[in-house]
C-alpha positions in Angstrom: 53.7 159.5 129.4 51.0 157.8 127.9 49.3 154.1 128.9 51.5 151.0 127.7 49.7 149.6 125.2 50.3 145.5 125.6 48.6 143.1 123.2 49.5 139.4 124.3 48.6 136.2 123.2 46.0 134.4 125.9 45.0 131.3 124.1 46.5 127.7 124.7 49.9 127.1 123.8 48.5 124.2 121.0 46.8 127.3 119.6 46.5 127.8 116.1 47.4 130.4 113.8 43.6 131.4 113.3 43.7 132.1 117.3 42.2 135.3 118.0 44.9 137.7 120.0 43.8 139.5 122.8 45.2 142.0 124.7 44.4 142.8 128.5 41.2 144.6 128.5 39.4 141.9 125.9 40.4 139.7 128.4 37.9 137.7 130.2 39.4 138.2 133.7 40.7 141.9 134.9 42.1 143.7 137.8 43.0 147.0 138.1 46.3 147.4 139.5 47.3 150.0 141.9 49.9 150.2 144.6 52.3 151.8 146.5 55.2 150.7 147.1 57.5 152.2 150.2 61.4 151.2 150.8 63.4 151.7 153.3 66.5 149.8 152.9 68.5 151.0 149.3 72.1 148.8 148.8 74.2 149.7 146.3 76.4 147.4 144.6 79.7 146.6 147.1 79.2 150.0 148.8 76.4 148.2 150.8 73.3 148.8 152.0 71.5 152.5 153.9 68.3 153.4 155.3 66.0 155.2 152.5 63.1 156.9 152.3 62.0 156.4 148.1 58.8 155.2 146.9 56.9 154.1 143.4 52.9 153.7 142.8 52.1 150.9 139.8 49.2 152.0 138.4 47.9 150.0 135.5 45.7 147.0 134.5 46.2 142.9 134.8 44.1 140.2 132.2 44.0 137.0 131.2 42.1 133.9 131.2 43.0 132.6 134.9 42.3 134.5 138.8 45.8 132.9 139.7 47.5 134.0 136.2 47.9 137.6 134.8 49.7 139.6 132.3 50.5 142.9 133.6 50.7 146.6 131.6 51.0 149.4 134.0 53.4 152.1 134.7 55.8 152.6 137.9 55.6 156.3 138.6 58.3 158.3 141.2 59.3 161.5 141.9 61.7 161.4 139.2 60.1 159.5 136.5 57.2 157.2 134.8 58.1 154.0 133.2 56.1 151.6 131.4 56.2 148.0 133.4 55.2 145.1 132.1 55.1 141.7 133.9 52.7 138.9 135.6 50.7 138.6 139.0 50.9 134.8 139.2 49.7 133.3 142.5 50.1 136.6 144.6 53.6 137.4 143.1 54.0 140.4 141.1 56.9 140.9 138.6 57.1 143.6 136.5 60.0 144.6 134.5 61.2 148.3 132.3 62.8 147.4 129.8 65.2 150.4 129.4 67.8 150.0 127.7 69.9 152.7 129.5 68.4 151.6 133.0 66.2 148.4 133.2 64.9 147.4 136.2 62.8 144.8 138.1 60.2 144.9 140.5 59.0 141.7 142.4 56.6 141.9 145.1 55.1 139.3 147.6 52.9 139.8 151.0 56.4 139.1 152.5 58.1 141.9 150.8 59.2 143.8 147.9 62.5 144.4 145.8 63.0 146.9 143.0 66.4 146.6 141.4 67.7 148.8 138.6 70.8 148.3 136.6 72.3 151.9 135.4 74.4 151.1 132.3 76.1 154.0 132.0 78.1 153.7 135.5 77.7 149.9 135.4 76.2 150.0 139.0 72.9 148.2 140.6 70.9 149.3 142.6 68.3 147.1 145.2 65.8 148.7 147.1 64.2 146.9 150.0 60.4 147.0 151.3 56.8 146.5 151.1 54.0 147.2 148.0 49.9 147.6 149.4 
């Protein structure tokens, strides 16, 4: 699967139609983005929560015009699949988000943890996955 290509609008929200667009690697600030991320905890819907072993590396790049602000375009690759993610990294916080229609899923990480949930829309079931992301 290729890069996800991401074009976003980093200008002032006053910003005029003449505003140049830029999309993360024009912008002024970037950050590579790689981690791993390791759970161990997996809960599913009512049937409650067991001890896992699953894992997902976001690989990918951040922009934008502020250190503490970034839009995020990277993919979340497993042993089962790669999805393009995109999201921010605001103040230490990282939120990403597939948009899949069939399973979207959401990935928020802080240094006091991580959860990755996925909604699976053909069996209407969710899925949360507890851990960390380095």
């Amino acid at each position: 699967m290729g890069r996800l290509a991401l074009t976003v609008l980093l200008v002032p929200v006053a910003a005029t139609a003449q505003s140049p667009e830029l999309g993360i690697s024009e912008a002024p600030i970037q950050r590579e983005i790689a981690l791993t991320c390791t759970f161990t905890t997996e809960c599913m819907d009512t049937e409650g929560c067991a001890d896992t072993a699953y894992s997902v590396k976001i690989e990918g790049q951040a922009g934008g015009t502020s250190e503490d602000s970034l839009v995020v375009g990277a993919n979340m690759i497993s042993d089962a699949e790669t999805v393009a993610v995109i999201g921010t990294l605001q103040d230490g916080t990282l939120h990403l988000t597939a948009p899949d229609p069939a399973m979207p899923q959401l990935l928020t990480s802080t240094a006091d943890g991580a959860r990755l949930t996925a909604h699976i829309a053909s069996a209407t079931l969710a899925i949360t996955y507890a851990g960390t992301c380095e």
